[in-house]
C-alpha positions in Angstrom: 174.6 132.8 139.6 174.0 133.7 143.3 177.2 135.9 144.6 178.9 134.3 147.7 179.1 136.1 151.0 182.6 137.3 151.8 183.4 135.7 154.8 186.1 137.8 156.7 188.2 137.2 159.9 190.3 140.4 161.6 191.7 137.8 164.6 195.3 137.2 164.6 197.6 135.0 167.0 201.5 135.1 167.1 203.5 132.0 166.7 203.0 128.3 165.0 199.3 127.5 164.2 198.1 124.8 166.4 195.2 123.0 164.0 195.3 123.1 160.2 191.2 123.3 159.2 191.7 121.6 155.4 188.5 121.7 153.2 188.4 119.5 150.1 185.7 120.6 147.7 184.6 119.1 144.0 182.3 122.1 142.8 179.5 121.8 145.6 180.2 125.5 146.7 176.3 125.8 148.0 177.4 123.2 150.5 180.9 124.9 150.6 179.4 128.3 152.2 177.7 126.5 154.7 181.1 124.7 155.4 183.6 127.7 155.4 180.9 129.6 157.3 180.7 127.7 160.3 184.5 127.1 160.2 184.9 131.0 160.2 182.4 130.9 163.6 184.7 128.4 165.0 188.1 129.9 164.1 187.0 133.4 165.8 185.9 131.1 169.0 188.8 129.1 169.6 192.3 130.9 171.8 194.5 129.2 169.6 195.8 130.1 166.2 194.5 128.0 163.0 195.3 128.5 159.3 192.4 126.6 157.1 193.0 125.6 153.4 190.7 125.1 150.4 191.5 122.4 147.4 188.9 122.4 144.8 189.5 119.0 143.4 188.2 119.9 139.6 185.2 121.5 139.7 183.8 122.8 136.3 186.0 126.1 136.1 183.1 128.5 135.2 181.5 127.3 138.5 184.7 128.1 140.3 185.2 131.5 139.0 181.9 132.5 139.7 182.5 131.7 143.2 186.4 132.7 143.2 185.5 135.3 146.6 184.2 132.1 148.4 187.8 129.9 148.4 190.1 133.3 147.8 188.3 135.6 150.8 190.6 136.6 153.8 189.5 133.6 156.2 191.0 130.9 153.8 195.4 131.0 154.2 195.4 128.9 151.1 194.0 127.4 148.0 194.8 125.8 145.4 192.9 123.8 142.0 193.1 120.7 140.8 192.4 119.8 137.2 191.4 117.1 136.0 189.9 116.1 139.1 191.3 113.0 140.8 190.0 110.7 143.7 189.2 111.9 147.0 192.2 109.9 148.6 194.8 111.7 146.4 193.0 114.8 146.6 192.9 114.7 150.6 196.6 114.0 150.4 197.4 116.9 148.4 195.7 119.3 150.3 196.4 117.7 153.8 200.1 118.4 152.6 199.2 122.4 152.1 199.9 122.6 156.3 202.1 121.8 159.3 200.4 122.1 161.8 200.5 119.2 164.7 197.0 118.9 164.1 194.7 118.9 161.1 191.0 119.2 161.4 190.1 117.6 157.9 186.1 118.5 156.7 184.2 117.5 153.3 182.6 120.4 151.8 179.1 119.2 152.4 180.1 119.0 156.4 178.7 121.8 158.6 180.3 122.0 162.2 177.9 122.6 165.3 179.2 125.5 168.1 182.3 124.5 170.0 183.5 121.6 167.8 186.7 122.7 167.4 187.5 123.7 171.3 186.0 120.5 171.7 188.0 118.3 169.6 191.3 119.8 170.2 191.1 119.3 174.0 190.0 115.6 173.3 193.6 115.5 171.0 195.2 116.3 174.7 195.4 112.9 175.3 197.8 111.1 173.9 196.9 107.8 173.1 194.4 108.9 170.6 195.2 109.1 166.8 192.5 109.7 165.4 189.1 111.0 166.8 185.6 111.4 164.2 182.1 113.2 164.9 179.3 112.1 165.8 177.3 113.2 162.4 173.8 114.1 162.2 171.6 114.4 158.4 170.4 117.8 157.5 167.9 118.7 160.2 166.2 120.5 156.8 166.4 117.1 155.0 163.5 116.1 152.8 165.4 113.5 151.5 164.0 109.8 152.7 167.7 108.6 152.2 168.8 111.7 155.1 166.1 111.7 157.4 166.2 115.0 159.0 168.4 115.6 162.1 168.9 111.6 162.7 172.0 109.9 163.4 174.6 109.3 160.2 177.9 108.4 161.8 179.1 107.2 165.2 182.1 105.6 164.7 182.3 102.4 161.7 181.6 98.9 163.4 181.9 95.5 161.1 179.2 92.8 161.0 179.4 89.3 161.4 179.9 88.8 157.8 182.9 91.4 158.3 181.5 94.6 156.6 181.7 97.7 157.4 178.7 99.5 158.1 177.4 102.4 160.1 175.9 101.4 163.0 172.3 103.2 164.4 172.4 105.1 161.2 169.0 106.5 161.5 168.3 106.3 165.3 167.3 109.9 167.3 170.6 111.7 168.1 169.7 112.4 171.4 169.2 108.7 172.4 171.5 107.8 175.0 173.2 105.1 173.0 174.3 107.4 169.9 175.8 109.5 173.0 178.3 107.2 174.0 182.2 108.7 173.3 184.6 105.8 172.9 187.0 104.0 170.8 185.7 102.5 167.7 186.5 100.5 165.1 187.1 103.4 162.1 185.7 106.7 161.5 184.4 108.3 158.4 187.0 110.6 155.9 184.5 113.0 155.8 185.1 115.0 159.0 187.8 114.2 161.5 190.8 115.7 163.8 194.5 113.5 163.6 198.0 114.3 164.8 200.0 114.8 161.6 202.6 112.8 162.9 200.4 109.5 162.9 198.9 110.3 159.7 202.2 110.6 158.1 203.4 107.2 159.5 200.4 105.7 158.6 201.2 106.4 155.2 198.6 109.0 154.7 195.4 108.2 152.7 195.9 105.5 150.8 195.6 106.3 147.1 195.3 102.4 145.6 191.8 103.2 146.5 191.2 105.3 143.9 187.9 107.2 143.4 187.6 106.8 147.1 185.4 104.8 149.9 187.6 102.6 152.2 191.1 104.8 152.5 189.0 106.2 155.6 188.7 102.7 157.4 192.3 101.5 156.0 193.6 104.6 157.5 192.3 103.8 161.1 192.9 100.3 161.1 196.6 101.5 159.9 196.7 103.8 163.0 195.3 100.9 165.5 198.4 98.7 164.3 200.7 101.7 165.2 199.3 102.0 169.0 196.9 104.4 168.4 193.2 104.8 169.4 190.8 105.6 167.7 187.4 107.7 168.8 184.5 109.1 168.3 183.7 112.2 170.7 179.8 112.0 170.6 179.9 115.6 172.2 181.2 116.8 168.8 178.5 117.1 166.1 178.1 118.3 162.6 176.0 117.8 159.6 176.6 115.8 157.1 174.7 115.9 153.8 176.4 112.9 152.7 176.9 111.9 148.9 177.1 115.7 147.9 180.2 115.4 145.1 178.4 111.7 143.6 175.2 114.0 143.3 176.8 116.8 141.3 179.5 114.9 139.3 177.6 111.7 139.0 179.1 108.4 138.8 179.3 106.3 141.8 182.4 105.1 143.8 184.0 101.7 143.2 182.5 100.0 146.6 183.0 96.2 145.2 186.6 96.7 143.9 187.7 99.0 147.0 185.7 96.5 149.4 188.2 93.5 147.8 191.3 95.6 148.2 190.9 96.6 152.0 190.0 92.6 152.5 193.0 91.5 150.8 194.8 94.1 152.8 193.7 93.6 156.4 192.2 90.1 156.1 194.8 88.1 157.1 195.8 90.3 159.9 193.2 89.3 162.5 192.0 92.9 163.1 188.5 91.9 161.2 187.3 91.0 164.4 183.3 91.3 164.7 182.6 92.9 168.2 178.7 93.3 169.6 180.2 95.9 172.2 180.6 98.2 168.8 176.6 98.0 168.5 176.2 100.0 171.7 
């Protein structure tokens, strides 16, 4: 099996960290390389000290060892395994625990960051009133796959429909038209890249692990921080790639969308913030 790169970073701060970077992984470390790499680029970018932090959530152990010098090289301040594997809510938890840091940049292994993300992001977190704040997230611009058409539009913030689902609106569009370019508040964000103060995500509650496997602990999460005062954004200026549906393809499966769908109804039904709003429609 391929070797990885050794990805190595001789920049040092003094005092507290300013941003945990926490990577959760489940064995896609061809993705994973990608991820860590562009992380690395950002780190040695930024004038403010980070730590970052791998969890490999169960991968197949003779995968992991061949790619040990990917999670254990010098840019990565910690690691650790899990095994058996367990959903992504608890596994986000445990790793988002790993730091301290005031603010945690959290990234799915089959995310790749674009140049000046994390500058970006953290001067956005200046202001106050925002919890939570996602990326505007682009396919693969080497996509061949007609479900990731290459270099369009994947996330821009979570809007619900006049049935009240949540779906991703101008999924597909180009992302340099002008209304996939908007920065604002939004309804939810996606779990698979964002920036949060600690603070709010530990009085939210953190992920919410009833939801198992995973798929709706993302939007619970926002909606929990919306009920506490805080905003929640999508910084349009901020972009990444996202494969999207990287740990499904290699562990196979599927995620529980009907039963997680009920719980987050039951949950937030009755509280009047499933509100359908055409202004989140751009």
């Amino acid at each position: 099996m391929k070797k990885s790169k050794k990805l190595v970073s001789n920049k040092s701060f003094s005092g507290k960290p300013l941003v945990d970077i926490c990577v959760l992984t489940c064995g896609r470390f061809d993705l994973l390389e990608k991820c860590l790499a562009s992380i690395k680029r950002e780190v040695d970018s930024v004038s403010f000290a980070c730590n970052v932090y791998v969890l490999d959530n169960g991968s197949n152990s003779e995968e992991r060892i061949a790619h040990n010098d990917l999670i254990t090289h010098d840019f990565v301040t910690a690691h650790k395994r899990l095994n058996p594997i367990v959903g992504f809510p608890k596994g986000a938890n445990s790793l988002i625990d790993m730091g301290k840091a005031p603010l945690f940049l959290f990234v799915s292994d089959d995310v790749t960051l674009s140049d000046g993300v994390l500058d970006k992001l953290v001067r956005r977190m200046d202001d106050s009133s925002i919890g939570i704040c996602g990326l505007k997230l682009i396919f693969p611009k080497d996509s061949t796959h007609p479900g990731r058409p290459a270099g369009k539009v994947q996330h821009i913030g979570h809007a619900l429909n006049i049935r009240g689902e949540v779906i991703h609106p101008l999924m597909g569009w180009s992302a340099d038209n002008p209304k996939t370019c908007i920065s604002r508040d939004v309804f939810s964000v996606t779990g698979a890249t964002f920036i949060v103060r600690r603070n709010a995500f530990e009085r939210a509650g953190k992920f919410d692990e009833v939801y198992g496997r995973g798929t709706y602990e993302d939007v619970s999460l926002c909606l929990t921080l919306k009920h506490l005062g805080y905003r929640i954004y999508i910084d349009t200026d901020c972009v990444a790639e996202h494969y999207v549906g990287a740990t499904i393809e290699k562990m196979g499966g599927g995620y529980p969308l009907g039963i997680n769908a009920m719980i987050f109804q039951s949950k937030w039904a009755q509280t009047g913030m499933l509100v359908w709003n055409e202004q989140d429609f751009w």
